[in-house]
N, CA, C and O atoms as a Tripos MOL2 file, in Angstrom:
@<TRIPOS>MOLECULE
protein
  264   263    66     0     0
PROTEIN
NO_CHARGES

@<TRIPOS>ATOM
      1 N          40.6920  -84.0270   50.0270 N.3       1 UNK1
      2 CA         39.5120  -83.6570   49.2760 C.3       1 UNK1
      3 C          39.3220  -82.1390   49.2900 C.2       1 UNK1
      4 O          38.3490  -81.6130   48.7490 O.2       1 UNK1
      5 N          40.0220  -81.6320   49.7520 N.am      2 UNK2
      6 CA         39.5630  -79.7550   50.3780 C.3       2 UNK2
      7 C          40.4550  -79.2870   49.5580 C.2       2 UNK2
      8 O          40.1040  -78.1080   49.5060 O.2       2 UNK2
      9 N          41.5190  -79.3960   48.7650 N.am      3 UNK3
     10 CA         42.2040  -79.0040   48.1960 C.3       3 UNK3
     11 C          41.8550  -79.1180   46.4880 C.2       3 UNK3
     12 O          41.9150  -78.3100   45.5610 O.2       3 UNK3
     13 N          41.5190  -80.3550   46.5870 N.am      4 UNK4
     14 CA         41.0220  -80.2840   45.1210 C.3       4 UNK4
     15 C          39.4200  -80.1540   44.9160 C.2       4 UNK4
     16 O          39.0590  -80.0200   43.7460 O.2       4 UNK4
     17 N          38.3950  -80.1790   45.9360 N.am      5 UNK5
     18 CA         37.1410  -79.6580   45.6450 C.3       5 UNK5
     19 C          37.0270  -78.6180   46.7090 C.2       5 UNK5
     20 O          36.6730  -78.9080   47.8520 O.2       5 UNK5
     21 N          37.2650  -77.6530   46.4090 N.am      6 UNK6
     22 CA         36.9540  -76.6730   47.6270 C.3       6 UNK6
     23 C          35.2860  -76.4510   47.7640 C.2       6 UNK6
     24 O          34.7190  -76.5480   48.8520 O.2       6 UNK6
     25 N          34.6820  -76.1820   46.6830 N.am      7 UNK7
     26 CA         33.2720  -76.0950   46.5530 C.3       7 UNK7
     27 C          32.4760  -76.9570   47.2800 C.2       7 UNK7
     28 O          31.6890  -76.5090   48.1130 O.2       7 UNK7
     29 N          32.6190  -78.5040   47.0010 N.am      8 UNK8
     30 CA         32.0370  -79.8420   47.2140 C.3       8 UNK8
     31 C          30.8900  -79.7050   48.3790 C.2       8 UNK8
     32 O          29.8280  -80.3260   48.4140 O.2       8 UNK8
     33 N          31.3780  -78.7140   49.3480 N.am      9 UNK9
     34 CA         30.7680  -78.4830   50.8250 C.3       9 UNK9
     35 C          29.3360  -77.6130   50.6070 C.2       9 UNK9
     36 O          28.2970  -77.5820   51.2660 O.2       9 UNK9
     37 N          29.7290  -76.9840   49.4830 N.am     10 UNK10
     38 CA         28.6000  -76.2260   49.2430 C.3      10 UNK10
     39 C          27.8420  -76.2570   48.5870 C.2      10 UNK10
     40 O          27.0580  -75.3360   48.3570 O.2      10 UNK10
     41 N          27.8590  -77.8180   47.8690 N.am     11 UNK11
     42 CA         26.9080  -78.6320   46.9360 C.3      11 UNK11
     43 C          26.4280  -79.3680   47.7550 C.2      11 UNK11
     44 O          25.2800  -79.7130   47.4760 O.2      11 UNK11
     45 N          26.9590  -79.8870   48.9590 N.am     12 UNK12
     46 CA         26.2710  -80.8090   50.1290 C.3      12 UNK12
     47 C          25.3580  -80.3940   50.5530 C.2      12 UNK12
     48 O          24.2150  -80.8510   50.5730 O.2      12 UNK12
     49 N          25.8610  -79.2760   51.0240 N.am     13 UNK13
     50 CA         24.6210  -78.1280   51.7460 C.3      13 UNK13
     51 C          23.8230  -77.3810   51.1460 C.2      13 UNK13
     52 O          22.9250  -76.7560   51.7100 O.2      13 UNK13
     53 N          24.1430  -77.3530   49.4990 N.am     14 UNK14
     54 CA         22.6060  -77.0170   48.8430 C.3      14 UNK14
     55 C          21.6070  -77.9280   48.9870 C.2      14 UNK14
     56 O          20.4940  -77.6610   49.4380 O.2      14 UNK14
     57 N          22.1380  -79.4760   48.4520 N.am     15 UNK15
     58 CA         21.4900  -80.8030   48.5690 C.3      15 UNK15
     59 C          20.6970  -80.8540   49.1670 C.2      15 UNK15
     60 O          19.5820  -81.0080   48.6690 O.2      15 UNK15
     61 N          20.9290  -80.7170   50.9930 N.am     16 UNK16
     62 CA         20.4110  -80.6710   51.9050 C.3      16 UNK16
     63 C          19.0750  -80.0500   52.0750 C.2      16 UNK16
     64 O          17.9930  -80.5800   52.3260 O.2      16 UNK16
     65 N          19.4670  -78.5080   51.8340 N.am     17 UNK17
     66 CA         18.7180  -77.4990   51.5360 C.3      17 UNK17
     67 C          17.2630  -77.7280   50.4700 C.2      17 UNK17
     68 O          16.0770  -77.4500   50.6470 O.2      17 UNK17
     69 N          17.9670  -78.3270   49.3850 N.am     18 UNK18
     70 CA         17.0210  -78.9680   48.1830 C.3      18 UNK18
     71 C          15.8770  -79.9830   48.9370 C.2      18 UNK18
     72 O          14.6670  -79.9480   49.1620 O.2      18 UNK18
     73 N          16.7720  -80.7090   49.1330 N.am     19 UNK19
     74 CA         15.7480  -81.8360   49.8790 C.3      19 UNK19
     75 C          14.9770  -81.3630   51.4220 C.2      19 UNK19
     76 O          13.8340  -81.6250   51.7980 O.2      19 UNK19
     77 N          15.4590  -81.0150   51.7360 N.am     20 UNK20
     78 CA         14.4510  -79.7640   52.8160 C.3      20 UNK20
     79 C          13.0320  -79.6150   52.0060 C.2      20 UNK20
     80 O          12.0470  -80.3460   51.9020 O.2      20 UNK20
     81 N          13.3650  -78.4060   51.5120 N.am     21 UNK21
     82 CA         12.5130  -77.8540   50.7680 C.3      21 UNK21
     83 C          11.4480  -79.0090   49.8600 C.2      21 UNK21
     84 O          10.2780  -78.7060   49.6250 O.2      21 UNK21
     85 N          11.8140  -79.8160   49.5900 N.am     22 UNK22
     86 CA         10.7160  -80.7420   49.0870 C.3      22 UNK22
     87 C          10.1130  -81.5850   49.3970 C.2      22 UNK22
     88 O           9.0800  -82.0860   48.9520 O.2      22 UNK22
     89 N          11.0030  -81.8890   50.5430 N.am     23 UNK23
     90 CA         10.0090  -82.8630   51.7210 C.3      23 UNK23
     91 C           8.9250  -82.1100   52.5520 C.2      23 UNK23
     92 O           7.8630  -82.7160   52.6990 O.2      23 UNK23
     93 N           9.0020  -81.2960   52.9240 N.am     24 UNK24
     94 CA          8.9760  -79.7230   54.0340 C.3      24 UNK24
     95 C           7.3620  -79.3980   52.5500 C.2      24 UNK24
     96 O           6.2460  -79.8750   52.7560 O.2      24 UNK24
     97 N           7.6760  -78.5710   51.2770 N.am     25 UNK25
     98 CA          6.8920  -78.7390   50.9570 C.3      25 UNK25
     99 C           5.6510  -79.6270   50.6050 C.2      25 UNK25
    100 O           4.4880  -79.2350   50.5050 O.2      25 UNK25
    101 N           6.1460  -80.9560   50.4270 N.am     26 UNK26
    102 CA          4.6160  -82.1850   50.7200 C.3      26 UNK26
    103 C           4.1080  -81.8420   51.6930 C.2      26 UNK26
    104 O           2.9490  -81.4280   51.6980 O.2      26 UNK26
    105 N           4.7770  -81.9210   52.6590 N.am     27 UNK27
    106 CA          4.0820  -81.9910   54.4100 C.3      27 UNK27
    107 C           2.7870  -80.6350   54.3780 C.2      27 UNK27
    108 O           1.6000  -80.6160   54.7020 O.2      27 UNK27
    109 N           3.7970  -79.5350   53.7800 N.am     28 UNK28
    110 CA          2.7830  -78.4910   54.3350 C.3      28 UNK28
    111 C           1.6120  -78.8600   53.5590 C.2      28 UNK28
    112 O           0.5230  -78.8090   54.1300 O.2      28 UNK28
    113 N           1.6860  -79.3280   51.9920 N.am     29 UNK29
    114 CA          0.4000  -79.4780   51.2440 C.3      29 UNK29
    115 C          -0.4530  -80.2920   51.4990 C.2      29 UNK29
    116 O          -1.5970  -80.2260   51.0480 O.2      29 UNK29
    117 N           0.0960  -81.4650   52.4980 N.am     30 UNK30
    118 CA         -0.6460  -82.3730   52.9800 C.3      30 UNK30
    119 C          -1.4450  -82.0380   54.3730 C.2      30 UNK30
    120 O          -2.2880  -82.7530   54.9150 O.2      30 UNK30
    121 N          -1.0420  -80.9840   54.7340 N.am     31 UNK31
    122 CA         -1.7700  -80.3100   56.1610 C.3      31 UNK31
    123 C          -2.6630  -79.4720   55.6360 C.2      31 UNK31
    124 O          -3.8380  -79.4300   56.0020 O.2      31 UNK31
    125 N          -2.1650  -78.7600   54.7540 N.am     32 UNK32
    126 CA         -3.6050  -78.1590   53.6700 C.3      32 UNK32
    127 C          -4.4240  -78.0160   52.9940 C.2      32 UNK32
    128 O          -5.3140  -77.2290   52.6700 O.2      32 UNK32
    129 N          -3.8290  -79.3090   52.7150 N.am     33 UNK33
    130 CA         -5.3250  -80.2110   52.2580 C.3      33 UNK33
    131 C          -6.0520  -81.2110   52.8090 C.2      33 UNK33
    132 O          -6.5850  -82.1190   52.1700 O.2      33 UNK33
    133 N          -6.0840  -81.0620   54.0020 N.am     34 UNK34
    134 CA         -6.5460  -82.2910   55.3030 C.3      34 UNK34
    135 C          -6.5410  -83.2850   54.8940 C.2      34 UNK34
    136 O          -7.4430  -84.0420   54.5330 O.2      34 UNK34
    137 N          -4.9210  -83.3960   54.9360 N.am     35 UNK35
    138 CA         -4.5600  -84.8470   55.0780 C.3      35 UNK35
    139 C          -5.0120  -86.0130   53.9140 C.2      35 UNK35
    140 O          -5.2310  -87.2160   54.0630 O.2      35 UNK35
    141 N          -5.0650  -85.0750   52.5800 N.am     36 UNK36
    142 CA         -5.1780  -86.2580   51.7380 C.3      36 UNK36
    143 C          -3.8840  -86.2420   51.0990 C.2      36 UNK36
    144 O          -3.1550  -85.2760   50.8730 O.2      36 UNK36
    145 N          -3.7370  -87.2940   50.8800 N.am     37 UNK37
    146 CA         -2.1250  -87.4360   49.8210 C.3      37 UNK37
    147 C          -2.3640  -88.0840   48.4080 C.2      37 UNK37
    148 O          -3.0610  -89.0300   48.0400 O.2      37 UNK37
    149 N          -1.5440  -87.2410   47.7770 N.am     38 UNK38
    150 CA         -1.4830  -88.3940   46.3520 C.3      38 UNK38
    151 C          -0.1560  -88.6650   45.8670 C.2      38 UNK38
    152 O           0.9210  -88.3090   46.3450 O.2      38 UNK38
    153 N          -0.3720  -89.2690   44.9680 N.am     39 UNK39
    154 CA          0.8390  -89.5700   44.6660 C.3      39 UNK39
    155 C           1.6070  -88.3220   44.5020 C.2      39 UNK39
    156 O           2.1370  -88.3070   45.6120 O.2      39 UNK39
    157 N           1.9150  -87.5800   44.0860 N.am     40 UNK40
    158 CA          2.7680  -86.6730   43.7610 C.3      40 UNK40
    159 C           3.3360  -86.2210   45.5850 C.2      40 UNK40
    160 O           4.5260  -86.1390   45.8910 O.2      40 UNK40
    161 N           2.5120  -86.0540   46.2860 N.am     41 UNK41
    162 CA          3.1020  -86.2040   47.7780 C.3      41 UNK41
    163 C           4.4020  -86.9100   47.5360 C.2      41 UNK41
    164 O           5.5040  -86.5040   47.1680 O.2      41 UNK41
    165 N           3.9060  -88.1630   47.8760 N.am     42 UNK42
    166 CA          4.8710  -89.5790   47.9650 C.3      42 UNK42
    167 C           6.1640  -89.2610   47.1050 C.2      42 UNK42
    168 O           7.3130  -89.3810   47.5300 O.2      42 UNK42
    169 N           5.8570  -88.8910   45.9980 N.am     43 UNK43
    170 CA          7.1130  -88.5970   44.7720 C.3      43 UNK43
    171 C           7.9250  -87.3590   45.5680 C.2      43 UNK43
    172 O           9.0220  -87.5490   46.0930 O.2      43 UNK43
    173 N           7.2540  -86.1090   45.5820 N.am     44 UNK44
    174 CA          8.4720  -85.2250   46.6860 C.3      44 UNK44
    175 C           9.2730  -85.7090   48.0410 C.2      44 UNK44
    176 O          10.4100  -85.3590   48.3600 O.2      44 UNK44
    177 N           8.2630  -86.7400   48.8730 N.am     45 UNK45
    178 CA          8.7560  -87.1040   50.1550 C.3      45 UNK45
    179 C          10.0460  -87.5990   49.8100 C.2      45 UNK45
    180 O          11.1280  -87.1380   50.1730 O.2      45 UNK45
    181 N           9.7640  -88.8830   48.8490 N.am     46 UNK46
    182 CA         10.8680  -89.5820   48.2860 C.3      46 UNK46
    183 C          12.0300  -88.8810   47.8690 C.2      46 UNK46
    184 O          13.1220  -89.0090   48.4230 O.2      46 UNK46
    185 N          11.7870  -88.0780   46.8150 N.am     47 UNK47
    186 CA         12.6300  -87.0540   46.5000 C.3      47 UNK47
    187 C          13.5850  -86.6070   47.6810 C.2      47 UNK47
    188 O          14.7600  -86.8220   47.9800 O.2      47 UNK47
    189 N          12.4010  -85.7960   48.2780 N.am     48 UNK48
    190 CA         13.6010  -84.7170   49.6960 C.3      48 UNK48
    191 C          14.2530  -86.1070   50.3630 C.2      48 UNK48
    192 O          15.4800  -86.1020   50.2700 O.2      48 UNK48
    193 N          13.7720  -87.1510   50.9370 N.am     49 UNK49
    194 CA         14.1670  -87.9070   51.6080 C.3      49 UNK49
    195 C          15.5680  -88.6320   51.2710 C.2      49 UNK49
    196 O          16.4500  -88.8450   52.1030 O.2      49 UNK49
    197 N          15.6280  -89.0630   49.5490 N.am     50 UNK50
    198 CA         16.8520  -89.0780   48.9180 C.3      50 UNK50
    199 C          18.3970  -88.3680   48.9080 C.2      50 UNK50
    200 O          19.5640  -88.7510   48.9990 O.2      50 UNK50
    201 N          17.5940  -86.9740   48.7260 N.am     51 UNK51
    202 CA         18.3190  -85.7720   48.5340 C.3      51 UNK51
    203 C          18.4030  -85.5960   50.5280 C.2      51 UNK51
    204 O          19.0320  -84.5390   50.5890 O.2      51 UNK51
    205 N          18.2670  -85.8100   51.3000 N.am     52 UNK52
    206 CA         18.7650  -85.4110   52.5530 C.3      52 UNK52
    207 C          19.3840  -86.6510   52.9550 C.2      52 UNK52
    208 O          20.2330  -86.2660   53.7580 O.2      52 UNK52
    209 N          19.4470  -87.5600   52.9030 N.am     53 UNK53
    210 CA         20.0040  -88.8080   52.7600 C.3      53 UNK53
    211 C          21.7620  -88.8650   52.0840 C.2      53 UNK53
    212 O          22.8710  -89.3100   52.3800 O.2      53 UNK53
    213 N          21.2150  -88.2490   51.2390 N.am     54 UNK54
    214 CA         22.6490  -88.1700   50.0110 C.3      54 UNK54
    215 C          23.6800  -86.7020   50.7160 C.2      54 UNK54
    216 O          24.8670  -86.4170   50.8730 O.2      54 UNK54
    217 N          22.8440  -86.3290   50.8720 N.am     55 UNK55
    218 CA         23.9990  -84.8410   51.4380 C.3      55 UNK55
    219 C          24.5290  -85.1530   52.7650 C.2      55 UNK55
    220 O          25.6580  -84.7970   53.1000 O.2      55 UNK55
    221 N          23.5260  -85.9890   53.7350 N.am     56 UNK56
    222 CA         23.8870  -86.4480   55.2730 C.3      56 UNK56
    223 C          25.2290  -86.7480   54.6580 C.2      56 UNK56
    224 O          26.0560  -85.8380   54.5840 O.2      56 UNK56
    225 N          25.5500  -88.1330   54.1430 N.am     57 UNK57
    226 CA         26.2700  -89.3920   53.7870 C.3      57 UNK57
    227 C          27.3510  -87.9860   53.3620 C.2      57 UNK57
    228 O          28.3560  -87.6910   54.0080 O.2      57 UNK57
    229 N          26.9250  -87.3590   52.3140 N.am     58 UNK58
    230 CA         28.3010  -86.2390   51.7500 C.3      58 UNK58
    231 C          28.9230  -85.4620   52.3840 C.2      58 UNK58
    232 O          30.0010  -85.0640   51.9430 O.2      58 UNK58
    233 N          28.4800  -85.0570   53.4890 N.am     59 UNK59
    234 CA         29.2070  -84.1700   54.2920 C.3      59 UNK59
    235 C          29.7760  -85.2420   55.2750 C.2      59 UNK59
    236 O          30.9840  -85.2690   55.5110 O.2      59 UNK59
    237 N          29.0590  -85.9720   55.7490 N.am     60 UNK60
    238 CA         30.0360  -87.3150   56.4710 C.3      60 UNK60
    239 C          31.6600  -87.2880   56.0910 C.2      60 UNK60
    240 O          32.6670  -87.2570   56.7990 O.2      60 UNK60
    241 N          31.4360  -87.3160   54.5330 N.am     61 UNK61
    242 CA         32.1060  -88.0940   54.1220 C.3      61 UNK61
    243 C          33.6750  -87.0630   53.5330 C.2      61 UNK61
    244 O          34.8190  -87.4690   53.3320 O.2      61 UNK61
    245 N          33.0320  -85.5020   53.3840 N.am     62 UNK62
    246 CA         33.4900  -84.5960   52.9730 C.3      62 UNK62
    247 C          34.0360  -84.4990   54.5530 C.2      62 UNK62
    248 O          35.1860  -84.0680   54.4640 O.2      62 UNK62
    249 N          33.6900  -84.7210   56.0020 N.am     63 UNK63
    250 CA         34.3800  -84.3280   57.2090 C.3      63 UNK63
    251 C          35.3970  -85.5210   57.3040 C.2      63 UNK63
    252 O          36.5310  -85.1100   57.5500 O.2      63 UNK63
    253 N          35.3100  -86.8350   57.1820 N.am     64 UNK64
    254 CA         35.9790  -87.5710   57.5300 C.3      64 UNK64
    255 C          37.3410  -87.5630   56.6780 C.2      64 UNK64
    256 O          38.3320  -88.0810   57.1920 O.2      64 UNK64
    257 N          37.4350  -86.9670   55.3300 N.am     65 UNK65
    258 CA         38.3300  -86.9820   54.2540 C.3      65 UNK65
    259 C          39.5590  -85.8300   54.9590 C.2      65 UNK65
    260 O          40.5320  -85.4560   54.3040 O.2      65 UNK65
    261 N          39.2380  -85.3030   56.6410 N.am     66 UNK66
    262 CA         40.4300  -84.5440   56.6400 C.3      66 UNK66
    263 C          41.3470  -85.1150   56.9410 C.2      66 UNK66
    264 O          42.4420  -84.5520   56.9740 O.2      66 UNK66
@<TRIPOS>BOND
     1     1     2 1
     2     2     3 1
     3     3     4 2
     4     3     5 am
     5     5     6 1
     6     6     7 1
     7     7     8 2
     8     7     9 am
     9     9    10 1
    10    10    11 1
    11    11    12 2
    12    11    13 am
    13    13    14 1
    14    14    15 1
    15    15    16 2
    16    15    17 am
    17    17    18 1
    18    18    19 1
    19    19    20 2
    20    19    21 am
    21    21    22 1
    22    22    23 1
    23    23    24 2
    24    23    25 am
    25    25    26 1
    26    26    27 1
    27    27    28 2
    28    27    29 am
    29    29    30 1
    30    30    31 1
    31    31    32 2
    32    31    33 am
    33    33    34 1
    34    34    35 1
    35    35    36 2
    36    35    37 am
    37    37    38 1
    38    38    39 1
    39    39    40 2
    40    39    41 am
    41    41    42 1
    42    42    43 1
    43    43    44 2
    44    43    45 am
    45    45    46 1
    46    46    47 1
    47    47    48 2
    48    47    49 am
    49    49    50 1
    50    50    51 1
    51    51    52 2
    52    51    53 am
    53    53    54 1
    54    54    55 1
    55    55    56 2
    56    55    57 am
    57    57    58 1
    58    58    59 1
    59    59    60 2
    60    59    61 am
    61    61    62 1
    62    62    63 1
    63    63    64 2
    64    63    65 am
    65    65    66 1
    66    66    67 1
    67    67    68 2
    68    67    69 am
    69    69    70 1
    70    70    71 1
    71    71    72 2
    72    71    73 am
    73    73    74 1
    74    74    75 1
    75    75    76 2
    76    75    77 am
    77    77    78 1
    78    78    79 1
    79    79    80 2
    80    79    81 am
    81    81    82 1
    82    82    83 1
    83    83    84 2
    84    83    85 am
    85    85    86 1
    86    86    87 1
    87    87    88 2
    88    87    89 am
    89    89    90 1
    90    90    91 1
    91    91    92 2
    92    91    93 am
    93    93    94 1
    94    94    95 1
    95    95    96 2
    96    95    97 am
    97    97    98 1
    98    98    99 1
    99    99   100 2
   100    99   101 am
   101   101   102 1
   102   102   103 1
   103   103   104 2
   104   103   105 am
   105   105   106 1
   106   106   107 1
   107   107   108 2
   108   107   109 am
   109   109   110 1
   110   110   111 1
   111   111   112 2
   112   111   113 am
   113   113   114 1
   114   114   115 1
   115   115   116 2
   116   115   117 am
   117   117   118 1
   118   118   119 1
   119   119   120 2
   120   119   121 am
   121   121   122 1
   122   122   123 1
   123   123   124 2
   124   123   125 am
   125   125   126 1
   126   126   127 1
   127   127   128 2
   128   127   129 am
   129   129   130 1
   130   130   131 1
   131   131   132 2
   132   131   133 am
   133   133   134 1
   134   134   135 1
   135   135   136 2
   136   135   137 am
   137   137   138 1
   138   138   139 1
   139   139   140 2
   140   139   141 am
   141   141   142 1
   142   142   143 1
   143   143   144 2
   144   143   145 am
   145   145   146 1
   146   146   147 1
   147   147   148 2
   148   147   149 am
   149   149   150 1
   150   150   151 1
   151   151   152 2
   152   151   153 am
   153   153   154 1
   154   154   155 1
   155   155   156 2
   156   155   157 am
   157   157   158 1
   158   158   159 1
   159   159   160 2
   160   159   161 am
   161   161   162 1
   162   162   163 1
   163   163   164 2
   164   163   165 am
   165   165   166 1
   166   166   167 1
   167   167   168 2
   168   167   169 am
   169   169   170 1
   170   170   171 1
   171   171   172 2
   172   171   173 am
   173   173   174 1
   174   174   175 1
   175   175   176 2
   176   175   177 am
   177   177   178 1
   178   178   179 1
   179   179   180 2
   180   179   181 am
   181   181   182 1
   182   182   183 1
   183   183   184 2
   184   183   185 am
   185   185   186 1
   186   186   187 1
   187   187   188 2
   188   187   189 am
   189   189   190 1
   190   190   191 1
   191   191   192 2
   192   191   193 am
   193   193   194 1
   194   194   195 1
   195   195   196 2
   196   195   197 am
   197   197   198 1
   198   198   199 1
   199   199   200 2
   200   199   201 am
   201   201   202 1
   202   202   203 1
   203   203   204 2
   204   203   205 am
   205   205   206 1
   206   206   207 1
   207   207   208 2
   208   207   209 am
   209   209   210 1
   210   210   211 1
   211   211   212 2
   212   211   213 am
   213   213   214 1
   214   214   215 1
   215   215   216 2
   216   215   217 am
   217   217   218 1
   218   218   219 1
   219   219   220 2
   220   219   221 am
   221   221   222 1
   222   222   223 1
   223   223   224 2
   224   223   225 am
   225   225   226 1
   226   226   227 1
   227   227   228 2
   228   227   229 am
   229   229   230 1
   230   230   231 1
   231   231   232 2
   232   231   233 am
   233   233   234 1
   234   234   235 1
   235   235   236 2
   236   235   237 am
   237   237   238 1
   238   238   239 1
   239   239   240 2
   240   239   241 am
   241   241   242 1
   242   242   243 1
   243   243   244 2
   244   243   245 am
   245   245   246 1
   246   246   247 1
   247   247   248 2
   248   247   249 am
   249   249   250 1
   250   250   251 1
   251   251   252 2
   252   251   253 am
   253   253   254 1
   254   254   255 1
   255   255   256 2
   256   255   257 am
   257   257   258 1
   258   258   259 1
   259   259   260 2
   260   259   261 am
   261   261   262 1
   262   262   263 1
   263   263   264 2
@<TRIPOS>SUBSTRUCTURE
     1 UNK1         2 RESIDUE 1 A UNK
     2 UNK2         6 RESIDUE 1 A UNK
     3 UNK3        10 RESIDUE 1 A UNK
     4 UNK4        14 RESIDUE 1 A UNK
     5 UNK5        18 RESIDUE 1 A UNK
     6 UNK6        22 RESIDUE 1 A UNK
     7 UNK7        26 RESIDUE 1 A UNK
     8 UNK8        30 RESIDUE 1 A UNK
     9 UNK9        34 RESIDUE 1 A UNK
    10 UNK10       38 RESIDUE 1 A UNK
    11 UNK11       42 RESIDUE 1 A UNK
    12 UNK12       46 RESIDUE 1 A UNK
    13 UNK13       50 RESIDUE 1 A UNK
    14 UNK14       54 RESIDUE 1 A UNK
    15 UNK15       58 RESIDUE 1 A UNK
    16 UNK16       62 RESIDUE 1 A UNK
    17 UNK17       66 RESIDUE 1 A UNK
    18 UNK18       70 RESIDUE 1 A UNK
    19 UNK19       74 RESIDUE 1 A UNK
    20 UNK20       78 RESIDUE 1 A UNK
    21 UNK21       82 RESIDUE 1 A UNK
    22 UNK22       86 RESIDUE 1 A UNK
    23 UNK23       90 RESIDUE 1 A UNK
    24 UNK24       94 RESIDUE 1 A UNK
    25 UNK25       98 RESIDUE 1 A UNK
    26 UNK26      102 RESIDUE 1 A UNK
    27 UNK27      106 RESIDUE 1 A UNK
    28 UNK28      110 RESIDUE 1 A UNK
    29 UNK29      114 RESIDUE 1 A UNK
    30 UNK30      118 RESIDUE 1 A UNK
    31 UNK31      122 RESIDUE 1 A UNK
    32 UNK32      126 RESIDUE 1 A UNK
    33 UNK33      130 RESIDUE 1 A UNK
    34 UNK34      134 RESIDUE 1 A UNK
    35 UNK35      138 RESIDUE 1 A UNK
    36 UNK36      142 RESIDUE 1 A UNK
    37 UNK37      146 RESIDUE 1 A UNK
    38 UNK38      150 RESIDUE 1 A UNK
    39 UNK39      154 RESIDUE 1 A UNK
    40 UNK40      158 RESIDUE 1 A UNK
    41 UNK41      162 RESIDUE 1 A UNK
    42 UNK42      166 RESIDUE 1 A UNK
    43 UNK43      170 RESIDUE 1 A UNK
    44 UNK44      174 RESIDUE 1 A UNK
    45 UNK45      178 RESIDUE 1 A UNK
    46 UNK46      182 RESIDUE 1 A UNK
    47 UNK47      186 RESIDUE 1 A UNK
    48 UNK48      190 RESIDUE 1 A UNK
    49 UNK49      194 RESIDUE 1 A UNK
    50 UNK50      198 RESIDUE 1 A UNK
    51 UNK51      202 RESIDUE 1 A UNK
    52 UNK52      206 RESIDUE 1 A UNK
    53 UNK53      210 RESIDUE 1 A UNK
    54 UNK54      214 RESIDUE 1 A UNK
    55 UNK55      218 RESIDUE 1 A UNK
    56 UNK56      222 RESIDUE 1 A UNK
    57 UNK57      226 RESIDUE 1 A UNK
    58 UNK58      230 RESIDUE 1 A UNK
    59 UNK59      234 RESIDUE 1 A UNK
    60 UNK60      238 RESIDUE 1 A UNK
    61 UNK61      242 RESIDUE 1 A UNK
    62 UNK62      246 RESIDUE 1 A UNK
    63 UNK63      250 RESIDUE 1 A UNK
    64 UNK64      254 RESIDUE 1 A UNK
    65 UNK65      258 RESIDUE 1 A UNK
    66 UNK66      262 RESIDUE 1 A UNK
């Protein structure tokens, strides 16, 4: 896999990064707004939670391919 996607590693770890950032952002909005949530919360959690989920599994999967 390293030969023909050299990049691949660094789409994992944006992923990651992505989904960071959008889970990470609910949380803080939900601490700043004492603790009320709405839906749109729930929709980012989901989101980052996907997206860190999907990059875990990709880099797994991008290490095990050596």
């Amino acid at each position: 896999m390293h030969k023909q996607a050299p990049g691949i590693k660094v789409l994992w770890v944006f992923t990651l990064i992505v989904g960071l950032l959008l889970a990470g952002f609910a949380v803080v909005n939900i601490i700043v707004e004492e603790g009320h949530i709405t839906s749109q919360h729930w929709l980012l959690i989901g989101l980052g939670s996907v997206k860190i989920i999907g990059a875990i599994i990709g880099l797994w999967m991008f290490h095990r391919s050596d």
